[in-house]
C-alpha positions in Angstrom: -5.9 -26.1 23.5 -8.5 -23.1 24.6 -12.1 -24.1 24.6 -12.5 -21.8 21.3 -11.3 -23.9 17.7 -10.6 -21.4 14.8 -10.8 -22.4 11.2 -11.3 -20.6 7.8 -13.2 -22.0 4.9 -13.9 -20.2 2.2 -13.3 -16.5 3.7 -15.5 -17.5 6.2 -13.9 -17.3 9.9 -15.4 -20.4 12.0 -15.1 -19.5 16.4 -16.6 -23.2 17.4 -17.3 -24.2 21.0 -18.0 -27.7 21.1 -19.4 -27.8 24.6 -20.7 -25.4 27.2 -18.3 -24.4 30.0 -20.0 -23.2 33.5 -19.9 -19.9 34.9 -16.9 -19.1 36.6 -13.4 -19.8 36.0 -13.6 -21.5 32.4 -16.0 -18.7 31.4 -13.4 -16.7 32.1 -10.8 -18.2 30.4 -13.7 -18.9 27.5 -14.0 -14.7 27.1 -10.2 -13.8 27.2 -10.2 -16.4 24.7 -12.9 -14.7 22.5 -11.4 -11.3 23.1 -7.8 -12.6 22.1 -9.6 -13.7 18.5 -11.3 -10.7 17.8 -8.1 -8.6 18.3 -6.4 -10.9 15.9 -9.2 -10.3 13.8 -9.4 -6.7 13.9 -5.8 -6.8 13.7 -5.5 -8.9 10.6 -4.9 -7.7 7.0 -7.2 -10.6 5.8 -10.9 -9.1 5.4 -12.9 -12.6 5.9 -17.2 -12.2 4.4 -18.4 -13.3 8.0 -17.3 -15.1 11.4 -19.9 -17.5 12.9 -19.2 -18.1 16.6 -20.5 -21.9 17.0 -21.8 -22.7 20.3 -22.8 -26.6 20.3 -24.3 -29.0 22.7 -27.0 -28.2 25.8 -26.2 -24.7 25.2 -24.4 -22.0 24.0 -21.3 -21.5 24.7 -21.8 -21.2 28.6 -24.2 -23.2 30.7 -27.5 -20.8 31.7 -26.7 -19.6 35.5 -28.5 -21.1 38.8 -27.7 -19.0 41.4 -26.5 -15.7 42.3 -22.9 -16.4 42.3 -23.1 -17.9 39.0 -24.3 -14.2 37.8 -21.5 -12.6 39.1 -19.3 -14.9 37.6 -20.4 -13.5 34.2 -18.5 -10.1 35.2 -15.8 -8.1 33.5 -14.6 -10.7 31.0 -17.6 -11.7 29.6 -19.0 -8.1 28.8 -15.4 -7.4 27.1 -16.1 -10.6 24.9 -19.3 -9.6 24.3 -17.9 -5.9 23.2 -15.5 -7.6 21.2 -18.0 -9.6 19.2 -19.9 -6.9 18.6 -16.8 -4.9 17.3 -15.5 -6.7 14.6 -16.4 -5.0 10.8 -17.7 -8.2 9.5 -21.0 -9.8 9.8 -21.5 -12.5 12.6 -23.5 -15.6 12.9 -24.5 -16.8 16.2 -25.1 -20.5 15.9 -27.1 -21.5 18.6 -26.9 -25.8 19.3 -28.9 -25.4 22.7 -30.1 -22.5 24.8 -28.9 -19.4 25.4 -29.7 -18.3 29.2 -28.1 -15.5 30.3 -24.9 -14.3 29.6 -25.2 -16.8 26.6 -28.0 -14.9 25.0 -25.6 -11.6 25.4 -23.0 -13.1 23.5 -25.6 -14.0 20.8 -26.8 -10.7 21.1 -24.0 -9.0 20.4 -23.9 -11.4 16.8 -25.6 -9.7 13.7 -27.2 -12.9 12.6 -28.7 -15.4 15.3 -30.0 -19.4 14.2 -31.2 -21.9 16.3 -32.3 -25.8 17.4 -35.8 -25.7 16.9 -35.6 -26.8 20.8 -33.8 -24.0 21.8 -34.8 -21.8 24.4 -33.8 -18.4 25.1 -34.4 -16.3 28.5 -32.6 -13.7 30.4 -33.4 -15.4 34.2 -31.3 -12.7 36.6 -33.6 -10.8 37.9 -34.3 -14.3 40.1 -30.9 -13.5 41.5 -31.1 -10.4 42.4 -29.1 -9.1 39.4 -29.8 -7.6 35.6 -27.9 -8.4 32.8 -24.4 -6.4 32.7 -22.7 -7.6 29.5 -25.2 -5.7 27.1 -28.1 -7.8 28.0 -30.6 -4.9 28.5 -30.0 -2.9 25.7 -28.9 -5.0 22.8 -32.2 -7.1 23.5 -34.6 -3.9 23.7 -32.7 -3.3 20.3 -33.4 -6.4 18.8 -36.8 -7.1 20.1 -38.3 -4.0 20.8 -39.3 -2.5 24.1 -42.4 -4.7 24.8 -40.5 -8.0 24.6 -37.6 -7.1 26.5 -39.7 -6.0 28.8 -41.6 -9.2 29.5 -38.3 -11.2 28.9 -36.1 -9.0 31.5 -39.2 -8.8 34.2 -40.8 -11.6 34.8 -38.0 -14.1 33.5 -40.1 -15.5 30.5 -38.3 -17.9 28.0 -39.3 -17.9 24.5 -38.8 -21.0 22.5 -36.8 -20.8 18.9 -40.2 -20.5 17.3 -41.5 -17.9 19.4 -38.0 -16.3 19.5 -37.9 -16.2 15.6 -41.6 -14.6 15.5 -40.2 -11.7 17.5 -37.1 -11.4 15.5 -34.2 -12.5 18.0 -33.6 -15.5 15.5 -33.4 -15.1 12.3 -33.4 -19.1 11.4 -34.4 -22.1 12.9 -33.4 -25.4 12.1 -33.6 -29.4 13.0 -31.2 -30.2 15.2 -29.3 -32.5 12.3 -29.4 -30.0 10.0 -28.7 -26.8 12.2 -25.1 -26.7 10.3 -26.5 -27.0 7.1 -29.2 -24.6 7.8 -25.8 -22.3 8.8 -23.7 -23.3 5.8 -26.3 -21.9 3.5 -26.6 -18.8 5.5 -22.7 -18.2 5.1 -23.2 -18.5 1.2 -25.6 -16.2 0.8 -22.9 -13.9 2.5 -20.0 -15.5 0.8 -21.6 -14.6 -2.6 -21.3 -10.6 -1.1 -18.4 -8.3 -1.5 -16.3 -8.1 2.1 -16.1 -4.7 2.2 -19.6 -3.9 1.2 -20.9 -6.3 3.9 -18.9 -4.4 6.1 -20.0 -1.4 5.4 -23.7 -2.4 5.2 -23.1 -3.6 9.0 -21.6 -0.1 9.7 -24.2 1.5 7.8 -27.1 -0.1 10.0 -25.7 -0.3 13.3 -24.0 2.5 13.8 -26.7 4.9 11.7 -29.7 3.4 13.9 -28.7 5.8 16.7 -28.7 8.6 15.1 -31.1 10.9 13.4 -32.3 10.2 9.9 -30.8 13.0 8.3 -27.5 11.9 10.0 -27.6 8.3 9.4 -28.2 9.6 5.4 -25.4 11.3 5.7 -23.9 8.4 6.6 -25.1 6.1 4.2 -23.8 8.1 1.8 -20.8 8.8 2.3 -19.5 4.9 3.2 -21.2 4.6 -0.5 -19.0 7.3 -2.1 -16.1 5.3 -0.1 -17.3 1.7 -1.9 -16.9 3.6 -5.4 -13.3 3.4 -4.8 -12.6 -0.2 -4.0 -11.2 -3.0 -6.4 -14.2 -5.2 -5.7 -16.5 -2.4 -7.1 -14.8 -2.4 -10.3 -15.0 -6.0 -10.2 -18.8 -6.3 -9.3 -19.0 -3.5 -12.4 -16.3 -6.4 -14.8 -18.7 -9.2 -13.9 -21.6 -7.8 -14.9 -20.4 -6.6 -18.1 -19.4 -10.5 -19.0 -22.2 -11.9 -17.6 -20.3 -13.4 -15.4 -20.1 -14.4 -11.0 -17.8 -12.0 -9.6 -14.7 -12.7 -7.6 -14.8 -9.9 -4.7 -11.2 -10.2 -2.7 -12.0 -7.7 0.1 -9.8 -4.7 -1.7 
């Protein structure tokens, strides 16, 4: 069995890593893994509300790298798994059970959503080594931090606990160690109760309109809107308001 275990609950897509593997070889293996997924995924009929990727234990996913070679370890294969996170049409929830050093905190980057262990720590350590970040580390945390931050966190190595981390926006949740999954779980309903397609285009709405020019990312905004006017779970959202009713939203 890979180091990734898939399940689906309630249109929710679960990615869990129950420990960290180490730089190298079964990082590797861990992001071929992660690419294979997210092609299924993309692939797939099936339009799930969100995937969380679950790292649990120390930390996430991969343990944080000590030394130069453990840096290049995290080469080619890790910024395609990263890529292919950062891909998919749904939204995705990191779920961070311990730190995320390195190429850790560039997979969690490339997640829409990001909670935490309130003893989580978060850092980007490779200018130490002699290296940057080179699976999106640099630019997907400028995005999500702002200029400033990066900056400080890139340059001079600084960690940031979950508290501090959540204050500057890379988290958006922190939670007790024993409840981290609940904390998730009610995370995931508050998507679950969304339409999939709506999410989806939300996502795309966002992401893809923040690098462009207002007027074009209006453009944009309208025109995945005038797309959402023809889907079944419109009409539904539009049936289930009329009876007072929850709607039912099937991704169509």
């Amino acid at each position: 069995m890979g180091a990734v275990q898939v399940t689906n609950d309630r249109n929710v897509i679960y990615l869990r890593v129950s420990q960290p593997v180490p730089l190298g070889p079964e990082s590797d293996r861990l992001a071929e893994q992660i690419v294979d997924l997210c092609r299924d995924l993309r692939e797939s009929s099936d339009r799930p509300v969100a995937i969380a990727l679950i790292g649990l234990g120390q930390a996430f996913c991969v343990l944080p790298p000590a030394s130069t070679a453990d840096c290049d370890a995290a080469g080619s294969a890790w910024s395609e798994a990263t890529s292919a996170i950062a891909d998919l049409k749904p939204p995705t929830v990191a779920v961070l059970g311990g730190d995320a050093i390195g190429p850790a905190l560039e997979l969690a980057l490339a997640c829409d959503l990001r909670i935490a262990t309130a003893s989580a720590r978060v850092g980007a350590p490779e200018v130490r080594f002699g290296r940057i970040p080179s699976a999106g580390g640099t630019q997907r945390l400028a995005r999500a931090v702002g200029r400033a931050t990066a900056l400080r966190m890139l340059l001079l190595g600084d960690e940031l606990t979950a508290s501090e981390a959540m204050d500057q926006g890379l988290l958006h949740r922190v939670a007790a160690v024993d409840a981290l999954e609940a904390a998730a779980e009610e995370m995931l309903d508050m998507l679950r109760a969304g339409a999939p397609i709506a999410l989806a285009y939300t996502k795309e709405a966002i992401r893809s309109g923040s690098e462009l020019p207002l007027t074009a990312g209006l453009v944009l905004e309208a025109d995945l809107a005038a797309l959402l006017q023809t889907t079944a779970d419109r009409a539904e959202g539009i049936r289930a308001f009329k009876e007072r009713k929850l709607p039912r939203f099937e991704g169509r």
